[in-house]
C-alpha positions in Angstrom: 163.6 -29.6 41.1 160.6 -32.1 39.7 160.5 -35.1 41.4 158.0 -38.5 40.5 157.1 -40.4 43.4 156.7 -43.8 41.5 156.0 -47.9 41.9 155.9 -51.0 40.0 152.9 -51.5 41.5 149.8 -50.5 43.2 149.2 -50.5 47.2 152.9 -49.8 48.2 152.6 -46.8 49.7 153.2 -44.4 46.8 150.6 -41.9 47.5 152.2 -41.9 51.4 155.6 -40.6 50.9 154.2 -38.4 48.3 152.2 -36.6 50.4 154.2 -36.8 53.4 157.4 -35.7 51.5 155.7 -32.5 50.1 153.9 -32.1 54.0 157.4 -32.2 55.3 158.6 -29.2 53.5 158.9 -25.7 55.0 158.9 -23.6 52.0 156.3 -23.7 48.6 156.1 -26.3 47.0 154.0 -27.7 44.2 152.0 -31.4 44.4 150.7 -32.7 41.2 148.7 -35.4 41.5 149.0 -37.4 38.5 147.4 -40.4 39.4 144.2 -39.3 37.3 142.3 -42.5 37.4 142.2 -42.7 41.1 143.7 -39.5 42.7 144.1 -39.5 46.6 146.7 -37.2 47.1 144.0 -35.0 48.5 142.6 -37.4 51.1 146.0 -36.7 53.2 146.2 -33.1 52.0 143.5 -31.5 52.5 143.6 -29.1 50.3 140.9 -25.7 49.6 140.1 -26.6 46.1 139.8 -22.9 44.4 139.9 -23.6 40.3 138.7 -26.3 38.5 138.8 -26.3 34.5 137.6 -28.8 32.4 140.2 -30.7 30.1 139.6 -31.7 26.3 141.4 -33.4 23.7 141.4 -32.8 20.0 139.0 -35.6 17.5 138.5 -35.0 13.5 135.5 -33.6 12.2 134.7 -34.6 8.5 133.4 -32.5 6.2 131.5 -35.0 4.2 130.4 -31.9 1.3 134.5 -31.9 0.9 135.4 -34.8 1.5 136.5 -37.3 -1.5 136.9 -40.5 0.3 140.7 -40.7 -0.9 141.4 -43.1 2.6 144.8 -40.9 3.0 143.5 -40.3 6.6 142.4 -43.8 7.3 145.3 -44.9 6.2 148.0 -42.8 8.2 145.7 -43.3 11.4 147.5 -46.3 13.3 144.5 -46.3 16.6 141.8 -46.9 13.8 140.1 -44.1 14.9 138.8 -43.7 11.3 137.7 -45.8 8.5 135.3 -45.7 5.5 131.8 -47.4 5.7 129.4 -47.0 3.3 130.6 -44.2 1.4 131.5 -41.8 4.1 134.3 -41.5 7.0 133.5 -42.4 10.3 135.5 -41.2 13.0 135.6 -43.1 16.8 136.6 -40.4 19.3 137.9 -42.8 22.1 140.4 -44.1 19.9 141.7 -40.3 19.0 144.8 -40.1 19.8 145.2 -36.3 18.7 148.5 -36.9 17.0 146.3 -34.6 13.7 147.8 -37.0 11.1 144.6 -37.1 9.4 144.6 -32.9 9.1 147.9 -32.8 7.2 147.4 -35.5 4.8 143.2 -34.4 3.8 144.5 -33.0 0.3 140.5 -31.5 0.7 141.1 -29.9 4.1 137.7 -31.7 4.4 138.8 -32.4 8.2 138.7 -29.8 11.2 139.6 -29.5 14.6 136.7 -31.2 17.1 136.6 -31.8 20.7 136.4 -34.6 23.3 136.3 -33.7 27.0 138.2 -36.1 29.1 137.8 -35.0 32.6 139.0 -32.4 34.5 141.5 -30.5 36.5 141.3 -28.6 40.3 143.5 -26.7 42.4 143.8 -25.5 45.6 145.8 -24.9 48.4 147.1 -26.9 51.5 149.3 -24.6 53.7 152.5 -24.0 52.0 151.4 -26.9 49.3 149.7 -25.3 46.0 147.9 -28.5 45.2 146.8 -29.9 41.8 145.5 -32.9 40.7 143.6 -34.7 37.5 140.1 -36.8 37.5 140.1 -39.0 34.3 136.5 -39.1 33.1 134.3 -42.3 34.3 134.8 -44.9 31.3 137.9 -42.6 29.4 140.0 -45.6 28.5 143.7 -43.2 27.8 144.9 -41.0 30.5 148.3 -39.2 29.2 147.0 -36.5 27.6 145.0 -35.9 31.0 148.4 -36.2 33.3 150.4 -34.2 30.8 147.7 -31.5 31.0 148.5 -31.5 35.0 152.0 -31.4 34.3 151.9 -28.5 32.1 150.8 -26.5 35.2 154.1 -27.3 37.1 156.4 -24.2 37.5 160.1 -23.9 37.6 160.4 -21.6 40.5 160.0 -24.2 43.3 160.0 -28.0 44.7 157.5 -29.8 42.4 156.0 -33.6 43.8 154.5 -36.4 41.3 152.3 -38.5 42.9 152.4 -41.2 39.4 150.6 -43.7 38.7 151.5 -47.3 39.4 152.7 -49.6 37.3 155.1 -49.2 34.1 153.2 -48.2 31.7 152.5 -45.0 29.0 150.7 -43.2 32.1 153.8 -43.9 34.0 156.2 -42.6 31.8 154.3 -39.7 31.0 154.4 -38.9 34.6 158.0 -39.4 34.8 159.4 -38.5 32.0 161.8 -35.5 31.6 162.1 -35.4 35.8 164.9 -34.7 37.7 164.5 -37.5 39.6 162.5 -40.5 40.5 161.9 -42.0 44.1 160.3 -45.9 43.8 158.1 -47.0 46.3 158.3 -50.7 47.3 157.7 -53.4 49.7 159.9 -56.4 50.8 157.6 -59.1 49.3 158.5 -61.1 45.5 155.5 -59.3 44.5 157.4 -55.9 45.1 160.8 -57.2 44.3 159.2 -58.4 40.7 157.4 -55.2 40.1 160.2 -53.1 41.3 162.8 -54.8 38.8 160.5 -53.6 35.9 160.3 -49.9 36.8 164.0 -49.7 37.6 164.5 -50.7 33.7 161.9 -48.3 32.7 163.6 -45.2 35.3 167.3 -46.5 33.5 165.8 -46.1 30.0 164.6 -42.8 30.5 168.1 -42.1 32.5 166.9 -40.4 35.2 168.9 -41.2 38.7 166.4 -43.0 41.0 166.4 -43.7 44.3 164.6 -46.4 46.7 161.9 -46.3 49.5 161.0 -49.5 51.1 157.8 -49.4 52.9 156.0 -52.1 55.2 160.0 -52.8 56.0 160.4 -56.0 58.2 157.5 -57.8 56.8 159.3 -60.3 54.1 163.5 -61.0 53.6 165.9 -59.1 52.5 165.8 -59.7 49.1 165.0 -56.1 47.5 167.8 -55.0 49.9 170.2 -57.2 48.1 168.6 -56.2 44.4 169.4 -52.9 45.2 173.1 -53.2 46.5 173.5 -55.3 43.3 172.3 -53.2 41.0 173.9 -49.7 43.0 170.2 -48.8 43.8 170.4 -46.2 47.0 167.9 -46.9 49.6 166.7 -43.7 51.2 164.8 -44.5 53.2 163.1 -47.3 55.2 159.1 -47.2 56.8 158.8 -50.2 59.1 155.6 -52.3 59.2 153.9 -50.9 61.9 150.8 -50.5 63.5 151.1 -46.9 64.8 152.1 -46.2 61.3 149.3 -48.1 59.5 146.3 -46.3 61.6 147.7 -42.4 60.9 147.3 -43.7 57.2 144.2 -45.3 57.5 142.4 -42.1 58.9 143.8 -40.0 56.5 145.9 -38.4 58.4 150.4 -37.3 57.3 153.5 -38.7 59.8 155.2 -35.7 59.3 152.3 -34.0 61.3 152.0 -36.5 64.0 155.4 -37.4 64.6 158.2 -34.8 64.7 160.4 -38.2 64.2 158.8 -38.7 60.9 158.7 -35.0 59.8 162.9 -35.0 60.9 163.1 -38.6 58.1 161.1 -36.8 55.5 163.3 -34.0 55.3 166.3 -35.9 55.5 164.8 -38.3 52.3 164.6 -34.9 50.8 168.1 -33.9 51.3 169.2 -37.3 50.4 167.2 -37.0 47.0 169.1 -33.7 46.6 171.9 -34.9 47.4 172.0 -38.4 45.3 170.4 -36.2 42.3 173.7 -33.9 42.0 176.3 -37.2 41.7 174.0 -38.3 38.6 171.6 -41.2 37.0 171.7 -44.4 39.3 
């Protein structure tokens, strides 16, 4: 079973029930840290990093001895990654999008296959956890083909966590995308309620069941209580605002190893993801 820990938005707590959730969890499982821009997962884990490859994504190469400045590659490239200036094609790499348009349609076969690193990939182990995670390169301005590169490393034969990134956009859903199921991490302020409205629509478009965590619980209303009994969103389960709670974070440290209260409600969210995933989509 894959499962994306997810959030409209940053700072809700997202990387925290990721980690703990895996932490919590007596037999092997799999953490992929797609958060590539900013990966944390590792602060709470811990983990013996053991392989680390280095990640690259295709760019065009012109051939300018074959090439016969037709434009057919200019022309099908939508990123403007390519375009003709004086009398020869230029190609900007950090606007590649590797979709290798510009290959099929070069009558000339005046284009090959080039190479732009992106950043990189490492792995490693944290008790039963096999650990993996992505670091986007400083100043790399698209991140899917980076996450999707973690992602490819997921296995079938056990539990596999998705730390996302934030927000609802294509890093999102490239992180989410084809799961089994998707746990959103909120808080009860407008702020969360606004943000969490936007990735239930994106979860629902995708149709993949979802289920809710409310974190910081107790410190606004009751209003993303009432979204989600409107809109037949399950809450699974609810981390209080508290300052017990707050240091263990802040010091890097997992619930489920400090409290066997917390390790008990981290299992249970598990078998309540389970559980909720088997009666289909929310």
């Amino acid at each position: 079973m894959i499962i994306s820990i997810a959030s409209g938005k940053g700072g809700t707590g997202k990387t925290t029930v990721a980690t703990n959730l895996a932490a919590s969890m007596e037999q092997d499982v799999q953490f992929l840290d797609c958060d590539v821009e900013e990966p944390n997962g590792h602060l709470f884990l811990k983990p013996e990093i053991t392989d680390q490859e280095t990640v690259f994504v295709m760019v065009p190469e012109i051939d300018p001895q074959r090439c016969s400045l037709s434009r057919r590659c200019v022309d099908i490239c939508r990123f403007s990654a390519l375009a003709v200036v004086a009398g020869e094609v230029m190609t900007f790499p950090e606007m590649c999008h590797s979709c290798r348009g510009c290959l099929i349609v070069c009558e000339q076969q005046a284009i090959t296959e080039g190479q732009r690193e992106i950043g990189e990939i490492e792995q490693g182990r944290s008790k039963q956890i096999h650990f993996i995670h992505g670091r986007l390169r400083v100043g790399e301005a698209m991140s899917p083909p980076l996450i999707k590169a973690v992602r490819s490393l997921a296995t079938s034969n056990r539990t596999v966590i998705i730390d996302a990134p934030p927000g609802t956009s294509c890093p999102v859903i490239t992180a989410i995308r084809g799961v089994d199921y998707v746990l959103l991490v909120t808080e009860p302020t407008p702020f969360g309620l606004h943000d969490l409205k936007l990735a239930v629509e994106a979860v629902r478009l995708l149709d993949i069941p979802c289920g809710l965590v409310i974190n910081r619980a107790g410190i606004g209303n009751d209003a993303v209580q009432q979204y989600a009994k409107e809109n037949q969103l399950p809450i699974l389960l609810e981390i209080p605002y508290e300052r017990q709670i707050a240091e263990i974070c802040s010091r890097g440290g997992l619930l489920v190893q400090e409290s066997d209260h917390w390790h008990h409600q981290f299992q249970q969210l598990m078998t309540r993801i389970r559980t909720h995933h088997s009666s289909g989509p929310a």
